[in-house]
PATIDO-262583 format. One record per residue (C-alpha): residue number from 0; y, x, z; residue in three letters. Coordinates in Angstrom, 1 decimal, padded with zeros to 4 digits. Example, Ala and Ser with C-alpha at 12.3 -4.5 7.8 and 13.67 -1.06 7.14 Angstrom:
REC  num   north    east      up  residuo
REC    0  -004.5   012.3   007.8      ALA
REC    1  -001.1   013.7   007.1      SER
This chain:
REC  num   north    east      up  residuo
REC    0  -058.5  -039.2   098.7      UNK
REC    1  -059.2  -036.2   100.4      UNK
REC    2  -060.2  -037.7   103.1      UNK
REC    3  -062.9  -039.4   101.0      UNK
REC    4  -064.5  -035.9   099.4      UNK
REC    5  -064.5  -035.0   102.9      UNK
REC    6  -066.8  -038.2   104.1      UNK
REC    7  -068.5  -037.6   101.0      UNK
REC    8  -069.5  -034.2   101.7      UNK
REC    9  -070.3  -034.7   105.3      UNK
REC   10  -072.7  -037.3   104.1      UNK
REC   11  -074.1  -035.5   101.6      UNK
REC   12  -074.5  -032.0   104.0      UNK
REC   13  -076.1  -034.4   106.6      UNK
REC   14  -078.5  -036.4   103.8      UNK
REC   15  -080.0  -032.4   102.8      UNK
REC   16  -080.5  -031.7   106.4      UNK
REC   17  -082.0  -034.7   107.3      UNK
REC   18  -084.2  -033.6   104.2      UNK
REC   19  -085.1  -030.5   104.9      UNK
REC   20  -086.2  -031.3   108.3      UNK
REC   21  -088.2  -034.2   107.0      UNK
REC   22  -090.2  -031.2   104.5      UNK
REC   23  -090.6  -029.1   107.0      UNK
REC   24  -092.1  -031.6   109.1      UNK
REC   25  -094.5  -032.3   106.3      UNK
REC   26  -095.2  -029.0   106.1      UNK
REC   27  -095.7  -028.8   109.6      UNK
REC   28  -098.5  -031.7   109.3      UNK
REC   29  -100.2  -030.7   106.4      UNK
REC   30  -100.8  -027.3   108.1      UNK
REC   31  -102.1  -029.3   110.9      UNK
REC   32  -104.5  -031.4   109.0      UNK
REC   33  -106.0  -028.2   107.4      UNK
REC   34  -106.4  -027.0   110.9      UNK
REC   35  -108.3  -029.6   112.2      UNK
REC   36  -110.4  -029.5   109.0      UNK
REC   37  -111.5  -025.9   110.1      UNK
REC   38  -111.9  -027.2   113.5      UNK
REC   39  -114.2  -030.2   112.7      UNK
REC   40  -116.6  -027.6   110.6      UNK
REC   41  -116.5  -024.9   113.5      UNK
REC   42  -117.3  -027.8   116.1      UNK
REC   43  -120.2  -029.0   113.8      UNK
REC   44  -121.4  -025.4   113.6      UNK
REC   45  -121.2  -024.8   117.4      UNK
REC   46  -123.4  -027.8   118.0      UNK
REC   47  -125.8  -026.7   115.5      UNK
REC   48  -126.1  -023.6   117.5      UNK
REC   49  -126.2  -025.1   120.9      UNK
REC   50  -128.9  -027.6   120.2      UNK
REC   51  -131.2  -024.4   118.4      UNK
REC   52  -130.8  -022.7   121.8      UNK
REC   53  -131.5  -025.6   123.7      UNK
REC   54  -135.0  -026.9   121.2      UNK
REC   55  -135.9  -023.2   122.0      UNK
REC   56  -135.7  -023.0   125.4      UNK
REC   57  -137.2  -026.6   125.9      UNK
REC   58  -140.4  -025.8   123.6      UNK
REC   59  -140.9  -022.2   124.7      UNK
REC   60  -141.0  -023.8   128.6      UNK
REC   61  -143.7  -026.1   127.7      UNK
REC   62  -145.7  -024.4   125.8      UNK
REC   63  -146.0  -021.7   128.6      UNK
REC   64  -146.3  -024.3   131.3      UNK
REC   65  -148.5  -025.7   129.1      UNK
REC   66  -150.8  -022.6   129.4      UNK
REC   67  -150.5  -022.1   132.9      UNK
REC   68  -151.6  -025.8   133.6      UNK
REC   69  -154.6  -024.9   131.2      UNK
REC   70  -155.3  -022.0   133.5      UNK
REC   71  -155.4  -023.7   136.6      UNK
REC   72  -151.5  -023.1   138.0      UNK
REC   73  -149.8  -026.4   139.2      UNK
REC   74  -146.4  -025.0   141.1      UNK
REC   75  -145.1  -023.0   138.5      UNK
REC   76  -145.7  -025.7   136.0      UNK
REC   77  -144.0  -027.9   137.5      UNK
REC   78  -141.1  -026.1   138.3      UNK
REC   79  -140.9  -025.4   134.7      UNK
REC   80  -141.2  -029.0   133.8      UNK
REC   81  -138.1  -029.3   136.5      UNK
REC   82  -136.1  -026.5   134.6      UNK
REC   83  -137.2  -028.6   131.2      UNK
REC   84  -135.9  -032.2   132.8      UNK
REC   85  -132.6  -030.1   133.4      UNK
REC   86  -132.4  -028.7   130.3      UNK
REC   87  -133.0  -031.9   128.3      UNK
REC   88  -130.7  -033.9   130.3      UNK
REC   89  -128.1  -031.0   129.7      UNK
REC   90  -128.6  -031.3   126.1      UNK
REC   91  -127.6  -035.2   126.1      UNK
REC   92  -124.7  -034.7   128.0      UNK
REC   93  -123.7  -031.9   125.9      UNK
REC   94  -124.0  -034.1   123.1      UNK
REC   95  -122.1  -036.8   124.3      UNK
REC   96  -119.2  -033.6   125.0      UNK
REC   97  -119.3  -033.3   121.5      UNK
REC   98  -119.2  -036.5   121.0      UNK
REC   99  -116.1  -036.9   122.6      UNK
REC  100  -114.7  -034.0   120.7      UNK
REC  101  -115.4  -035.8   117.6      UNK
REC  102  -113.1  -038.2   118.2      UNK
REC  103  -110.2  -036.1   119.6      UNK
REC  104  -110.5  -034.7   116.2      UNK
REC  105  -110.6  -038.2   114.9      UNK
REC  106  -107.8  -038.8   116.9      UNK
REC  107  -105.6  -036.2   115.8      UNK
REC  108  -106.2  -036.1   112.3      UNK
REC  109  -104.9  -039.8   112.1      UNK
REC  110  -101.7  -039.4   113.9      UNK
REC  111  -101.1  -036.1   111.1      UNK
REC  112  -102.2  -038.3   108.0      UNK
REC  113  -100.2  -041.4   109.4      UNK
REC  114  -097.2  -039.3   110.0      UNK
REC  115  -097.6  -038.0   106.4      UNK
REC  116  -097.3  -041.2   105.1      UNK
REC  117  -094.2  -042.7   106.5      UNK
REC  118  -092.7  -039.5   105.3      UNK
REC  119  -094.3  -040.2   101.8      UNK
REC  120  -093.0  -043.9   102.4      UNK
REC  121  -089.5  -042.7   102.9      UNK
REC  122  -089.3  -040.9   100.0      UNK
REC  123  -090.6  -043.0   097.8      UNK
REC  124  -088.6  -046.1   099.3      UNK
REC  125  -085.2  -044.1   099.1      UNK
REC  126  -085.9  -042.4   095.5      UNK
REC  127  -087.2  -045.8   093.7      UNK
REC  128  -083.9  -047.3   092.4      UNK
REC  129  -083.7  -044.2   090.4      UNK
REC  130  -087.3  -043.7   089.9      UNK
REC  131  -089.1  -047.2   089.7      UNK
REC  132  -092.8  -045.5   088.4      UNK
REC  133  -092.4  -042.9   091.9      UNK
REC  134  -095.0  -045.0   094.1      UNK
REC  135  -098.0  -044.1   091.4      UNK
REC  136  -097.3  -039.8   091.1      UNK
REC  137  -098.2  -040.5   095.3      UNK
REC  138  -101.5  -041.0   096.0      UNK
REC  139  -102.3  -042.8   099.4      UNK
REC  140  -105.0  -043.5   101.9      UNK
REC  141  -106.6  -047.0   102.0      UNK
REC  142  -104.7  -049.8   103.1      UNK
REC  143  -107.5  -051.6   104.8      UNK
REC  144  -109.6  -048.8   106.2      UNK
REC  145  -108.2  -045.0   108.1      UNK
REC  146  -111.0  -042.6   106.6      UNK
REC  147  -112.1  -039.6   108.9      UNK
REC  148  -113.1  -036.4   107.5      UNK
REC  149  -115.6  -036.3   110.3      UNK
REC  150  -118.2  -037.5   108.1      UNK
REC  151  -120.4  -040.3   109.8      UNK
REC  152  -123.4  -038.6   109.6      UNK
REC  153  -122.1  -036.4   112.4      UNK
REC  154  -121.7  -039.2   115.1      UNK
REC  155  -125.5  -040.5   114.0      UNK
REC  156  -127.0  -036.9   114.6      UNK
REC  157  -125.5  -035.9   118.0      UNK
REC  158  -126.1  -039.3   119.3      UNK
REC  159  -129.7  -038.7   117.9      UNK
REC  160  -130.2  -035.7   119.4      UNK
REC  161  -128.5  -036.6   122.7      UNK
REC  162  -130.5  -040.1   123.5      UNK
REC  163  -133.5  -037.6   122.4      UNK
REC  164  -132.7  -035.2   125.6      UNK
REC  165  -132.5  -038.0   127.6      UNK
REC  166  -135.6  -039.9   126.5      UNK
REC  167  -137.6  -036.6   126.7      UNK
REC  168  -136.0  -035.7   129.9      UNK
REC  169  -137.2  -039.2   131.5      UNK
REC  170  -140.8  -039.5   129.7      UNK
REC  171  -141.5  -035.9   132.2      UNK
REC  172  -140.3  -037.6   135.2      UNK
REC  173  -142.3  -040.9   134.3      UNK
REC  174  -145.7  -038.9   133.5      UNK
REC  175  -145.6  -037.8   136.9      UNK
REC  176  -145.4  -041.2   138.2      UNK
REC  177  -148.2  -042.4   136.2      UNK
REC  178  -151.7  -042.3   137.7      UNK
REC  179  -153.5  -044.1   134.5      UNK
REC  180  -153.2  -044.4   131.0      UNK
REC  181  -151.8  -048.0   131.2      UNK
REC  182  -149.1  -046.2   133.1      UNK
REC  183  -149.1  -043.5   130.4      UNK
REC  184  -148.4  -046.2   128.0      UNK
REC  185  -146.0  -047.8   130.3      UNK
REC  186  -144.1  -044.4   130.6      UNK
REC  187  -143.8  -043.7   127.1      UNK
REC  188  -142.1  -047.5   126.5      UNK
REC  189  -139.6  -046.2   128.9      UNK
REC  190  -139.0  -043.2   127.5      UNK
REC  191  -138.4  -044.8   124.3      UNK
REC  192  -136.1  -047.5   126.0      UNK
REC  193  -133.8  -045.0   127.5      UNK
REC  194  -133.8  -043.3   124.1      UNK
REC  195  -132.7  -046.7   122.2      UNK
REC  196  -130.0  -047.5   124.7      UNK
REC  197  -128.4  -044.4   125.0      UNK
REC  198  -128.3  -044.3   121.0      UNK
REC  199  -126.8  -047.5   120.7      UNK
REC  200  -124.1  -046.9   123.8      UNK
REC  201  -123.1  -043.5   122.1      UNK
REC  202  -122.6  -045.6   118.3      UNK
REC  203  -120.7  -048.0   120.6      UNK
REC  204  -118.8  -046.4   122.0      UNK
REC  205  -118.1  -044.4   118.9      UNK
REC  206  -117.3  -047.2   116.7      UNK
REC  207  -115.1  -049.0   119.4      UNK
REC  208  -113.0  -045.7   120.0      UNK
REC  209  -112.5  -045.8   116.2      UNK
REC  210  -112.0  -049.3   115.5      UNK
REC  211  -108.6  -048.3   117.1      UNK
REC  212  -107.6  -046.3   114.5      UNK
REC  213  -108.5  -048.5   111.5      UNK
REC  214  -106.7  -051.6   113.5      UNK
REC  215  -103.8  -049.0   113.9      UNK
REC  216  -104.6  -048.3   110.1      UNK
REC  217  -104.2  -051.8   109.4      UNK
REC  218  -101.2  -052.6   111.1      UNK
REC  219  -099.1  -050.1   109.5      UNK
């Protein structure tokens, strides 16, 4: 009999450590997901600021090269059309950087809410034969869809901006391969070519890199 309050007690010491470590890890996770909140905002921010600097530098380089050319100078506006190519092309693999940082937030933030909700599962599947109504006081994420709080706006503007460097960039180098205004024309088609495809490789590759996650999502 003894015995028994013995393996009783055991198993109930083990069942409120096996608790507690399952809060803390909750804890632990919903600390994270906050984190990464403030991290997504900040990252959003620094881009902001990087693409200001960059616009800047870009405009203020033409318009003074613009001048010169209007002058009569030919070397040092093209050296400043060089420093422009750079700075554009710069800009759209900066982007894509940022891209890429996008979904490591992605990344992490649905490992943290996934991990949330087996713990949430756990609880609810161990406390429902003496709380049948405990699944509806827990509220949980889609079934059929993982939700990001990187809002998708934010993967349509930096792959904007960054298939904008590169079409810019390239629409300089082609206007010093044209020689007529068909070529002009010509140029510009280019120009917005490489803009279109590098948009639509960056949502791509976006979208695949997700589809992971909601698949993941799905299979849970």
């Amino acid at each position: 009999m003894q015995a028994g309050h013995e393996a009783t007690g055991l198993t109930a010491g083990i069942s409120l450590e096996a608790e507690s470590l399952l809060l803390e890890e909750m804890r632990h996770l919903s600390a994270s997901t906050s984190q990464i909140n403030s991290e997504i905002s900040s990252t959003q921010n620094v881009y902001l600021i990087v693409v200001g600097i960059i616009a800047t530098a870009v405009a203020a380089l033409q318009i003074f090269g613009n001048e010169l050319r209007r002058q009569g100078f030919s070397k040092t506006p093209f050296l400043l059309d060089i420093i422009t190519i750079v700075a554009l092309i710069s800009g759209g693999v900066l982007s894509f950087i940022f891209l890429l940082r996008f979904l490591q937030l992605v990344k992490r933030e649905f490992h943290c809410t996934a991990a949330m909700n087996k713990i949430r599962t756990f609880y609810i599947d161990h406390l429902k034969p003496r709380m049948p109504l405990i699944e509806e006081a827990f509220y949980k994420q889609g079934d059929t869809e993982y939700f990001s709080n990187v809002p998708p706006y934010v993967r349509h503007i930096v792959s904007l901006l960054g298939s904008l460097s590169f079409g810019g960039a390239f629409y300089i180098i082609f206007n010093y391969i044209a020689s007529s205004i068909f070529l002009l024309f010509s140029n510009l088609f280019l120009s917005v070519t490489v803009f279109i495809v590098a948009f639509f490789l960056q949502q791509w590759y976006y979208r695949r890199y997700l589809s992971k996650f909601d698949n993941a999502w799905k299979g849970e």
